[in-house]
C-alpha positions in Angstrom: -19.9 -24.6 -97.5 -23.5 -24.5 -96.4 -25.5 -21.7 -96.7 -28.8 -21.1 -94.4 -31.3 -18.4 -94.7 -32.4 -16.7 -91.8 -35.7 -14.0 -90.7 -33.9 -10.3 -90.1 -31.8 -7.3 -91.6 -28.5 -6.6 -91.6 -29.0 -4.9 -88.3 -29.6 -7.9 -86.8 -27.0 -10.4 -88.6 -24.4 -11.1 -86.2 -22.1 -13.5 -88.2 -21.6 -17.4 -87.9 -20.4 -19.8 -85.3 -19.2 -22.2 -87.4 -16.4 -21.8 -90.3 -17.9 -23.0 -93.0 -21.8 -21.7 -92.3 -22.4 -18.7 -94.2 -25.7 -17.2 -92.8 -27.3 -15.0 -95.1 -29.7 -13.1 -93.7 -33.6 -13.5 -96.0 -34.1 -10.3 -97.9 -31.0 -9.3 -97.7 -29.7 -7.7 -101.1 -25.8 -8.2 -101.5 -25.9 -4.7 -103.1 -27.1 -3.5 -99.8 -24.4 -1.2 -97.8 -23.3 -2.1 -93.7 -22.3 0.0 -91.4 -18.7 -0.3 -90.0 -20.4 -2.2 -86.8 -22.6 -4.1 -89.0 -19.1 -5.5 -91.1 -17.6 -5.9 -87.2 -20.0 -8.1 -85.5 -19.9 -10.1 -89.3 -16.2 -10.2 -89.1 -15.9 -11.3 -85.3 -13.9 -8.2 -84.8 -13.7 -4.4 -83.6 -15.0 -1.8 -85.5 -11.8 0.3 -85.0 -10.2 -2.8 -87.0 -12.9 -2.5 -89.6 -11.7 1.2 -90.1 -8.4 0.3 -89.7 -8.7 -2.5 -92.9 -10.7 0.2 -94.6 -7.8 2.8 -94.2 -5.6 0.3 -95.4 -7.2 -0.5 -98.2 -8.2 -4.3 -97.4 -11.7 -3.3 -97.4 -13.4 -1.2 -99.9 -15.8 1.5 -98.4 -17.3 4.8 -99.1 -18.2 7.7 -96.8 -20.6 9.9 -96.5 -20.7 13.7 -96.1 -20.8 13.3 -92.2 -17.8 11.1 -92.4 -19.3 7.8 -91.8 -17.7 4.5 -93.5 -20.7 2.3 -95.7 -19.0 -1.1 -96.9 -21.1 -3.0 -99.6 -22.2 -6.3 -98.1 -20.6 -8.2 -101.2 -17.1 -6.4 -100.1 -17.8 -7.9 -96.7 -18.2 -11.1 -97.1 -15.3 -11.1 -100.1 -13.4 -10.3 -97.1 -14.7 -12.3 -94.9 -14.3 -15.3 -97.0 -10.9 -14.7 -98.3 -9.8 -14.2 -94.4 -11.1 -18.2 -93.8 -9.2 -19.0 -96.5 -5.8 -17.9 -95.5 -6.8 -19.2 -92.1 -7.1 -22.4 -93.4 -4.2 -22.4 -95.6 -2.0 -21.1 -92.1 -3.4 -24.1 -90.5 -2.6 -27.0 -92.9 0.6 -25.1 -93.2 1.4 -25.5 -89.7 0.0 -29.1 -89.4 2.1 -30.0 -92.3 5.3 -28.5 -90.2 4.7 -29.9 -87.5 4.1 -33.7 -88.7 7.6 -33.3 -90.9 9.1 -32.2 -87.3 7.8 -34.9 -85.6 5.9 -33.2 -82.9 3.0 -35.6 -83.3 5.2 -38.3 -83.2 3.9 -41.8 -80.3 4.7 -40.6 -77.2 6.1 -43.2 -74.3 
């Protein structure tokens, strides 16, 4: 995995393209908290699915008296990272399936 350091906050961190780029925003303390959209736009998804893997409890988050979600940034990209790492797994899982059933097999 490479890691590059880019200018910005949180606010402005917007995740990765590529798999295996983390992009760590410069002066960016992993103690520092996110906001459910913040974890969204890092995850590539929703923030209703944010709350939704904070409800059920594949996220750890606090909230604050108004009822807003904060997930530490270390949580995040825990998450984030253990996500690519079943995704690979699913993949070379299927590949492996696939080549035992022959579906890659010379075509005529």
């Amino acid at each position: 995995m490479r890691i590059e350091f880019s200018e910005g906050t949180a606010a402005e961190f917007k995740g990765v393209d590529h798999a295996d780029v983390l992009t760590v925003p410069t002066g960016m303390n992993m103690n520092q908290t996110m906001t459910v959209p913040e974890v969204a736009a890092m995850l590539n998804v929703t923030p209703k699915y944010v709350v939704k893997l904070i409800r059920d409890g594949k996220l750890r988050a606090s909230v604050s008296a108004d009822g807003r979600h904060t997930v530490a940034s270390r949580d995040a990209k825990a998450y984030r990272l253990e996500a690519r790492r079943r995704g690979r797994k699913a993949l070379e899982e299927l590949a492996r399936v696939s080549q035992e059933a022959g579906i890659y097999g010379k075509q005529k």
